[in-house]
N, C-alpha and C positions, 0 to 999 in steps of 0.2 A: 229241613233239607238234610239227608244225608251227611255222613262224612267219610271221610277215605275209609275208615276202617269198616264202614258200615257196607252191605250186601248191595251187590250188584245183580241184576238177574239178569243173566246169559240166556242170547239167541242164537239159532242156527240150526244146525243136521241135531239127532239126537245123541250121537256119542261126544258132537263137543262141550254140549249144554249136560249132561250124565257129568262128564269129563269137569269140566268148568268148576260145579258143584261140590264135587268127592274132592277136589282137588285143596277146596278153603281148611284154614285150620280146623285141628281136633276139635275145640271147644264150639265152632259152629255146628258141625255135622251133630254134635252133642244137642245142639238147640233145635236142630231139626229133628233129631229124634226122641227130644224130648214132645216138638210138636205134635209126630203124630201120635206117640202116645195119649196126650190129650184128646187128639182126635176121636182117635180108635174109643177113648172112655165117656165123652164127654158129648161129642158131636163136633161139626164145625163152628156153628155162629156159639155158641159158650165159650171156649178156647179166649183166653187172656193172657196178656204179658205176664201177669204174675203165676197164671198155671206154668207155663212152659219156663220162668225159671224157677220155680220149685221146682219141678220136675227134673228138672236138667242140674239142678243143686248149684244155681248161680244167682250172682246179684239180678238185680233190675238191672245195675249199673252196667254189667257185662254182655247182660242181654239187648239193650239200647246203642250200646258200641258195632253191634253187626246188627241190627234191626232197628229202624225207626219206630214200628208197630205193628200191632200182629196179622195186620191186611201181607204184610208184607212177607215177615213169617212164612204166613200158610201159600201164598204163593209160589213161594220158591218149596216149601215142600212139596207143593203138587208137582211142578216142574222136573222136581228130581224123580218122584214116583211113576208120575205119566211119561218123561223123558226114559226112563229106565225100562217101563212096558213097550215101547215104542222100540227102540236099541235091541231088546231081546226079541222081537217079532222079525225085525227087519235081518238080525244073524240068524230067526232059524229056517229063513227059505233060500239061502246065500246058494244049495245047491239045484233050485230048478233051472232049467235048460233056458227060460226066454224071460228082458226083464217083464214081461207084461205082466207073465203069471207069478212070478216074484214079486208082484204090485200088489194085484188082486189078492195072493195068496196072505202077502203082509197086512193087508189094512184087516183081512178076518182074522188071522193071528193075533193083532194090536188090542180088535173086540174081545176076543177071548182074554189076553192078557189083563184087559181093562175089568173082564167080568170077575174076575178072580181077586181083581185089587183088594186088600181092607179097606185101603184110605178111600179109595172111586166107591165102594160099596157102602163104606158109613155114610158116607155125602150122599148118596144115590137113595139110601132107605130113613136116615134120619135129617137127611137138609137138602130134601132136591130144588128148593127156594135156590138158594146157593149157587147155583148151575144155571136161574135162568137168565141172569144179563150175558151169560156166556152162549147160549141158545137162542138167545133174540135179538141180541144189543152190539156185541164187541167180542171180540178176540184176546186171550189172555196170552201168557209166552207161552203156555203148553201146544194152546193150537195153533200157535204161528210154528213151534217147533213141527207139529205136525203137518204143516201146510208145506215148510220148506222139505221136510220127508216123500212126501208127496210129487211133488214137483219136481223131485229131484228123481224121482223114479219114472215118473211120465217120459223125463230128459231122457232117460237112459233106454228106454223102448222107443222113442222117435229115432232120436240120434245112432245110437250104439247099434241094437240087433232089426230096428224096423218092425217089429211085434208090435207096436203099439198104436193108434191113427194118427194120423196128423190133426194141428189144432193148438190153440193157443196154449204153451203146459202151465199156465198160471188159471186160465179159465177150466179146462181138464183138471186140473189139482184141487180147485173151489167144489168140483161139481161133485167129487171122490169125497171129498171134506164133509160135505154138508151132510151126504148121505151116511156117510162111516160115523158121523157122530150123533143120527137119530137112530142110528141102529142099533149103536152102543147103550144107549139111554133109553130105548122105548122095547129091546127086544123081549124084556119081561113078561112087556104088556098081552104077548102072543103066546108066549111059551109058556106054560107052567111046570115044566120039568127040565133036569139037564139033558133029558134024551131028545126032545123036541127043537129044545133052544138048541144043540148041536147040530140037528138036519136043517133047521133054518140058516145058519153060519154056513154051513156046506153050500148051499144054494145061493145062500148072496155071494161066496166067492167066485162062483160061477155066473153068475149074474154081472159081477166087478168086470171079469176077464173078458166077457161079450161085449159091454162097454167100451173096452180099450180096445180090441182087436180092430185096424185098419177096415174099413170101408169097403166094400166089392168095388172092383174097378178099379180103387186109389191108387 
């Protein structure tokens, strides 16, 4: 069981789960960047308590005071990494005209952001094992972070400017979900250049924004 001093991993929008993170003392953010240095070297499933504090030039002891173990570790570092792609996607369409297209426009943003990651792309080419209870079984905090993202934009095209259709935005949020995240994970599969993989990203946000736009008639 945990203890007070030990990690909590925060839920919510991405700037307060971002925010949450950067916010724990020095010596944590130290143990998470010791983590993905492991990462980045090693892979995911290798990664051990005792890599990440050598790494981080700490006891066991120090390291066990903010982490139970290193399941837990590398989840809050994905959290801050994908929290932090997520956060920067959603500030850089802050100026289109309608939330729809600020929707659509973000979850291709979030793909590319995602595409670019180290940490999503060591996992992605050295331990794509790693990802699949996440793709077939359960939800971690990154995608609930992403779902409440989601959802909270759906809200803001029904409610706020009416650009978006009517519909449940928890069901509309799942459906944006599912597909934003094989798209992220399988777009390789099609593309084999960055000139191809970018005209396919153009066309799913286009594709995104058709989705949402209200119903004829509605």
């Amino acid at each position: 069981m945990a203890t007070d001093e030990q990690t909590t991993r925060p839920e919510g929008d991405p700037e307060s789960v971002v925010r949450a993170l950067l916010d724990r003392p020095p010596v944590a953010l130290r143990l998470l960047e010791a983590a993905r240095g492991c990462v980045l070297d090693r892979g995911i499933s290798r990664v051990t308590m005792s890599d990440v504090a050598r790494r981080a030039d700490v006891s066991r002891t120090t390291l066990y005071r903010h982490y139970p173990d290193v399941e837990t570790v590398l989840r809050d570092l994905m959290t801050l990494d994908f929290g932090s792609a997520a956060l920067e996607a959603v500030r850089s369409t802050g100026e289109l005209p309608t939330a729809r297209e600020r929707l659509a426009t973000t979850i291709v943003a979030l793909a590319r952001a995602m595409r670019r990651d180290q940490l999503f792309r060591k996992i992605l080419d050295v331990d794509p094992e790693f990802l699949l209870p996440y793709v077939t079984a359960r939800t971690g905090v990154s995608q609930r972070v992403m779902l409440t993202m989601l959802e909270a934009g759906v809200r803001r095209g029904q409610e706020g400017d009416g650009s978006i259709r009517a519909g449940d935005p928890q069901l509309l949020a799942r459906m944006l979900f599912v597909q934003a995240q094989a798209f992220t994970i399988s777009i390789g599969v099609v593309s084999d250049d960055p000139a191809t993989e970018d005209a396919v990203m153009d066309l799913a946000g286009k594709a995104f924004d058709a989705q949402l736009r209200p119903l004829p008639g509605a």
